[in-house]
C-alpha positions as CSV (number, residue, x, y, z in Angstrom):
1,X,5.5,1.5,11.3
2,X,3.3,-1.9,11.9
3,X,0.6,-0.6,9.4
4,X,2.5,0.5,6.8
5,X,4.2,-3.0,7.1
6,X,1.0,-4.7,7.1
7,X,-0.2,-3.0,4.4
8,X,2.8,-3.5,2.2
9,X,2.5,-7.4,3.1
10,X,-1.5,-7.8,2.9
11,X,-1.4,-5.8,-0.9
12,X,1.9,-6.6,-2.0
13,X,3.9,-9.0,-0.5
14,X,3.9,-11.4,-3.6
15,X,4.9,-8.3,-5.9
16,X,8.0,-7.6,-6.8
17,X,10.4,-5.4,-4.6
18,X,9.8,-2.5,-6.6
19,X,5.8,-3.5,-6.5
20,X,6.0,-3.3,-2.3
21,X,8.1,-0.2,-2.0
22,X,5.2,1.6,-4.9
23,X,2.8,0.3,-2.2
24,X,4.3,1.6,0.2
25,X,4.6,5.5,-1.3
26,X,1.3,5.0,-2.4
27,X,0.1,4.7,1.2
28,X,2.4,7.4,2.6
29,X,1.8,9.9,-0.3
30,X,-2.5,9.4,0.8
31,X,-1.8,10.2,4.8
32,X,-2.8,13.2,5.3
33,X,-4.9,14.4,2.6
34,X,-7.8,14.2,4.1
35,X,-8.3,15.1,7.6
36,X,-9.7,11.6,8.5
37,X,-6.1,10.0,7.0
38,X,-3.7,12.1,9.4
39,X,-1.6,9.3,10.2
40,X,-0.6,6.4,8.5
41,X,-2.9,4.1,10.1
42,X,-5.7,6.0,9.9
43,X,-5.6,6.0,6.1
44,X,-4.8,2.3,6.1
45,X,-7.9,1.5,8.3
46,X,-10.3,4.3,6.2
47,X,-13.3,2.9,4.7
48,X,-12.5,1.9,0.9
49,X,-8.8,2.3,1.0
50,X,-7.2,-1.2,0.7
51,X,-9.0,-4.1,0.1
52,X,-7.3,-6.3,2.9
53,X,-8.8,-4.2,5.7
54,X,-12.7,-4.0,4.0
55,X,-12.0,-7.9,4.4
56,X,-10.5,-7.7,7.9
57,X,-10.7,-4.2,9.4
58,X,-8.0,-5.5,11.9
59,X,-4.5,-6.1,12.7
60,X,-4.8,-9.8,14.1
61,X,-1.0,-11.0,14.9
62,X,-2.6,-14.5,15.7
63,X,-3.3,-15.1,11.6
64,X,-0.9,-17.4,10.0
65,X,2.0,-15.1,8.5
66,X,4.4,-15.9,6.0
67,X,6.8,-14.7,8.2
68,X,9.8,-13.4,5.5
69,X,7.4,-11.7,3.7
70,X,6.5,-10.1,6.9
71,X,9.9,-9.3,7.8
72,X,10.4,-8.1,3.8
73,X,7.5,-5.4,4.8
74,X,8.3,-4.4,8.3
75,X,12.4,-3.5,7.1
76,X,10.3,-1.6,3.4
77,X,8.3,0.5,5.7
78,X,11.6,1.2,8.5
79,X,13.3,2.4,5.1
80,X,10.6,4.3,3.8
81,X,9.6,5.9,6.9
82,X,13.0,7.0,7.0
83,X,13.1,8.5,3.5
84,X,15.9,5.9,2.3
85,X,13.8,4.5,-0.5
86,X,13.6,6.9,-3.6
87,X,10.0,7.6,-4.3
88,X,9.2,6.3,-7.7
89,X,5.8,6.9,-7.3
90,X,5.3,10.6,-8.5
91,X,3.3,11.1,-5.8
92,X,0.9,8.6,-6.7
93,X,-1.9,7.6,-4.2
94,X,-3.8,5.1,-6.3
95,X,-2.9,1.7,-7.2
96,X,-5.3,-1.6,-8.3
97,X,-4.9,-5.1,-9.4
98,X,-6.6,-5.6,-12.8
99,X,-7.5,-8.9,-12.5
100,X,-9.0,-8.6,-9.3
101,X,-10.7,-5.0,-9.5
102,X,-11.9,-2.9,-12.2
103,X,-12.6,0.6,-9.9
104,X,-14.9,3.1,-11.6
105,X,-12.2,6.0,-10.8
106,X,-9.2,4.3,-12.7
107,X,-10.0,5.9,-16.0
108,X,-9.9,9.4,-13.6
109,X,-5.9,9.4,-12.9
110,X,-3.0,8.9,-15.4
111,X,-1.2,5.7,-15.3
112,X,2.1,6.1,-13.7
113,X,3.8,2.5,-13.7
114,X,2.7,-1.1,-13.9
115,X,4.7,-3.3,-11.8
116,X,3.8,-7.0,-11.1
117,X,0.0,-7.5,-10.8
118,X,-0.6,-3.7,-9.9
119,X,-1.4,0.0,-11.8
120,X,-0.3,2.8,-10.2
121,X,-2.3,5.8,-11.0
122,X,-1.9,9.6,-10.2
């Protein structure tokens, strides 16, 4: 539950609603598809997966929070995990921020949605 949460608020929690729950799906519909993601932490805390744990491989409560957004991510992941959010995502697992990455693999997935500064791809 905490790093689903934290990875909705590190990637997303200046989106828009709909940009955090995509987030969200996105990082549900990746655990598991590789033996090294079999939980949801795992995949958050994979090499190369989401650029806030390359930065900070680490879940350090002591950072300065903004502490709605936080509680805007921990009640998105309770909701998700508990399959009350319909999943827009199409079973997307890919997602980046064009004007701060420009992955080699984008051009690999068909684009799915663009919701506030993100592309979901699948």
């Amino acid at each position: 539950h905490l790093c689903l949460a934290f990875n909705i608020y590190h990637e997303a929690r200046d989106q828009p609603r709909e940009g955090r729950v995509m987030v969200g799906q996105v990082t549900m519909n990746r655990t598991g598809t590789r033996k090294a993601w079999a939980t949801i932490c795992k995949t958050v805390f994979a090499a190369w997966q989401f650029s806030w744990t390359e930065e900070r491989p680490y879940i350090d409560l002591s950072d300065p929070i903004e502490r709605e957004a936080l509680r805007d991510a921990l009640i998105l992941s309770e909701r998700l995990l508990n399959g009350e959010e319909r999943d827009r995502s199409e079973g997307s697992r890919h997602y980046y921020n064009p004007e701060k990455a420009t992955p080699f693999w984008r051009d690999s997935y068909d684009r799915i949605a663009v919701i506030g500064d993100h592309i979901f791809l699948k």
